[in-house]
C-alpha positions in Angstrom: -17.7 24.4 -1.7 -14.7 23.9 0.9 -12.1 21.7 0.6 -13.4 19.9 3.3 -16.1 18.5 0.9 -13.4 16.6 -1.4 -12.1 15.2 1.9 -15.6 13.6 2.5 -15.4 11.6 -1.3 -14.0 8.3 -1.2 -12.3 8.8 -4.0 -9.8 11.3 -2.7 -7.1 10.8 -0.1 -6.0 13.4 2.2 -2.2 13.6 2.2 -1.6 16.7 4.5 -4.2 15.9 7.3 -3.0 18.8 9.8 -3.6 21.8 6.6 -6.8 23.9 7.3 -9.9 22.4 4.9 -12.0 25.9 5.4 -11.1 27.1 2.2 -13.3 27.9 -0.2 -13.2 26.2 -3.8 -14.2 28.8 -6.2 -13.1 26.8 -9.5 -11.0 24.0 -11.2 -8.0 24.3 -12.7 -6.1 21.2 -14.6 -2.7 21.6 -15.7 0.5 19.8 -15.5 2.9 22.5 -16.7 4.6 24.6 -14.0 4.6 27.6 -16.0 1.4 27.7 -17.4 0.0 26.8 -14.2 1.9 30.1 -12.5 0.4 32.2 -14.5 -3.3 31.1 -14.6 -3.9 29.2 -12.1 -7.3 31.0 -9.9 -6.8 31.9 -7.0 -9.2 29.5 -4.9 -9.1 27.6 -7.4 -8.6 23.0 -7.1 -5.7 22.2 -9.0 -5.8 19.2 -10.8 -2.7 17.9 -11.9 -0.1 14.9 -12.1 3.0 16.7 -10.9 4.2 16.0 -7.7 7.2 17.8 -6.8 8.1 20.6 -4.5 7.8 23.2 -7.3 4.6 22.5 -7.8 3.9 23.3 -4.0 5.6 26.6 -4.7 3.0 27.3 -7.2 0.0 26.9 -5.6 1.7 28.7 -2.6 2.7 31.3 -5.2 -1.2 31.6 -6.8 -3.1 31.0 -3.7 -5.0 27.8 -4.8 -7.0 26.6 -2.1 -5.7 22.6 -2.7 -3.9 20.3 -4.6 -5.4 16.9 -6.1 -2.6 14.4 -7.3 -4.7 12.4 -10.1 -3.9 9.0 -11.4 -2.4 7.4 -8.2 0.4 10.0 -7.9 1.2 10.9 -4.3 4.2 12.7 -2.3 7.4 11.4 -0.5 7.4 12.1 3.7 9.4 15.2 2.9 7.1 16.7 0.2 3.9 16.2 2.2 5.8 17.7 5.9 6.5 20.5 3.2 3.2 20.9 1.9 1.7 21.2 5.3 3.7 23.3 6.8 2.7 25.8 3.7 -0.6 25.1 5.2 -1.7 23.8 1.5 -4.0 20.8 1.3 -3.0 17.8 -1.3 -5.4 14.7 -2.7 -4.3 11.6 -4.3 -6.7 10.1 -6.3 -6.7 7.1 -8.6 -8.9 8.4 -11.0 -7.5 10.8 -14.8 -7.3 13.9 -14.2 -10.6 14.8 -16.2 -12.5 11.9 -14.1 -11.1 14.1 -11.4 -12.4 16.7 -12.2 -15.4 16.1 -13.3 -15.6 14.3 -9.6 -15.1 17.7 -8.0 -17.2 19.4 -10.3 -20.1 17.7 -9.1 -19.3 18.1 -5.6 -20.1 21.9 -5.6 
């Protein structure tokens, strides 16, 4: 799957529209703690997650995940998302729990 498949679900809101969507999605990965998520995120990997904060766009730059998705109607301030993209990262919003989320993508691939 790319990321340009979650792009194509209603249910998911690009936040970064000039990021690259050719990545490949190899896995899931849902976590809200920085520090777990640093050292287990997959690479390739869709994180799932609630934390919305420019850490968090250090991690996924730091562990090579191939996008963000901001579950339960979290999103990103102008500064966070001219950050994210110019780390070339792709980042969701989505209304839906994190599992639901999940579970959403899951059944895109």
């Amino acid at each position: 799957m790319k990321v340009s498949d979650i792009s194509k679900d209603g249910n998911f809101t690009l936040l970064t529209p000039t990021v690259s969507l050719d990545k490949d999605v190899d896995k899931l990965f849902c976590c809200d703690l920085l520090s777990i998520a640093m050292g287990k995120a997959p690479s390739g990997s869709c994180w799932v997650t609630v934390m919305s904060n420019v850490n968090t766009l250090a991690v996924a730059t730091l562990t090579d995940v191939s996008c963000i998705v901001l579950a339960e109607g979290v999103t990103m301030d102008d500064t966070l998302k001219a950050k994210a993209a110019s780390e070339d990262v792709a980042v969701f919003t989505t209304e839906l729990p994190i599992y639901d989320a999940a579970k959403l993508i899951d059944s895109l691939r």
